[in-house]
C-alpha positions as CSV (number, residue, x, y, z in Angstrom):
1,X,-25.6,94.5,16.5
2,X,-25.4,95.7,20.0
3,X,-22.9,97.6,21.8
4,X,-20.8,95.8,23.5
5,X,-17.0,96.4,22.9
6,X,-15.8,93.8,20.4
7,X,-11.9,93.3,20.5
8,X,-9.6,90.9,18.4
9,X,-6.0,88.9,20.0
10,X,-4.3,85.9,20.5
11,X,-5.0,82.9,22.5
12,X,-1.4,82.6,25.0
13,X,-3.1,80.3,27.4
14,X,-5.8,77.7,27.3
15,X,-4.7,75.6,30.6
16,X,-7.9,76.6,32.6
17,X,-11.4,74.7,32.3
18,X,-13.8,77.1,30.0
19,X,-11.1,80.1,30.2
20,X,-8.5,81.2,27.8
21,X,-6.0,84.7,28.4
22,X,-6.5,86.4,25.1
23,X,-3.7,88.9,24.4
24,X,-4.7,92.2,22.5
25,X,-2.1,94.3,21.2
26,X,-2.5,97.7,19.7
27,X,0.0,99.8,17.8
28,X,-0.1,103.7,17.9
29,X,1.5,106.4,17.9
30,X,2.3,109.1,21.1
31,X,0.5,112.3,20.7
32,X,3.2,114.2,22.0
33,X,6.7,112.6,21.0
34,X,4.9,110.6,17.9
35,X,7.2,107.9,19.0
36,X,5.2,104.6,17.9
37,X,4.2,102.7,21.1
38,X,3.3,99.0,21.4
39,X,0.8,98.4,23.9
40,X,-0.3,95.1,24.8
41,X,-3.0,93.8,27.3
42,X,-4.1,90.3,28.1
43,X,-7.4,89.5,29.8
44,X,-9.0,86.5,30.2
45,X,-12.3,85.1,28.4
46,X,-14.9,82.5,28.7
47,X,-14.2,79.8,26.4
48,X,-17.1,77.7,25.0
49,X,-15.7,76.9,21.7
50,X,-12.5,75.1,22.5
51,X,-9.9,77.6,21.3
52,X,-6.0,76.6,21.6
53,X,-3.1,78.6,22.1
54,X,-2.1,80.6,18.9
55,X,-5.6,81.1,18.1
56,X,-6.8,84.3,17.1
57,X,-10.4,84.8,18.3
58,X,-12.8,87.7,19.1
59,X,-14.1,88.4,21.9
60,X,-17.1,90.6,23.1
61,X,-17.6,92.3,26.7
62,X,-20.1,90.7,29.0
63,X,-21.3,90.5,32.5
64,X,-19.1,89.6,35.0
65,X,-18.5,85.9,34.8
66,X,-15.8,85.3,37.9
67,X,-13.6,87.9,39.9
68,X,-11.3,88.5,36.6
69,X,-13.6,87.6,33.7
70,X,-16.1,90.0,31.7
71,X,-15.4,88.5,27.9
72,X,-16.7,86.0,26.1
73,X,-14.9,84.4,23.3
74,X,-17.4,84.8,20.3
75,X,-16.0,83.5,17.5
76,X,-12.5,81.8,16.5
77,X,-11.1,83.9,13.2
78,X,-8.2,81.8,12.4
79,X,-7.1,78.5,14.2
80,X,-3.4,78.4,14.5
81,X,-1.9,75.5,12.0
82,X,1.0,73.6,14.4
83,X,2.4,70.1,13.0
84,X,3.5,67.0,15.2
85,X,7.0,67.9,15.3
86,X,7.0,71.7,15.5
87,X,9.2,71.3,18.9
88,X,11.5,68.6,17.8
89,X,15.0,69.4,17.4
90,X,15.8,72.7,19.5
């Protein structure tokens, strides 16, 4: 395995050709107030596989690919499970 900084989040956008904005959030606690601080950061990632939104995927740090792209979706851990009528009624 090289070294390439591996990171895990959710798909929240897929509406691009070949580019998805992965969201990874990170939970910790502050060093000084140990307050526990969500931080979140979405980036966007090459797409070759055909991930949808909801998907949780990992991605892997690359070369620059565009002006806002360096990752590279590598591998789709868990495809998010959405029926026909999952928007009917509200």
């Amino acid at each position: 395995m090289n070294r390439r900084r591996r990171m895990i989040g959710v798909v929240t956008s897929d509406k691009m050709t070949k580019t998805v904005v992965v969201e990874i959030t990170r939970t910790f606690r502050h060093p000084l107030y140990k307050k526990v601080v969500h931080a979140r950061k979405r980036v966007k990632a090459h797409d070759e596989l055909g991930c949808r939104v909801g998907d949780r995927v990992r991605i892997v740090e690359s070369r620059p690919i565009s002006r806002e792209k360096r990752w590279v979706v590598e591998e789709i851990l868990e495809r998010e499970s959405r029926t026909a009528d999952a928007g009917v009624g509200e």
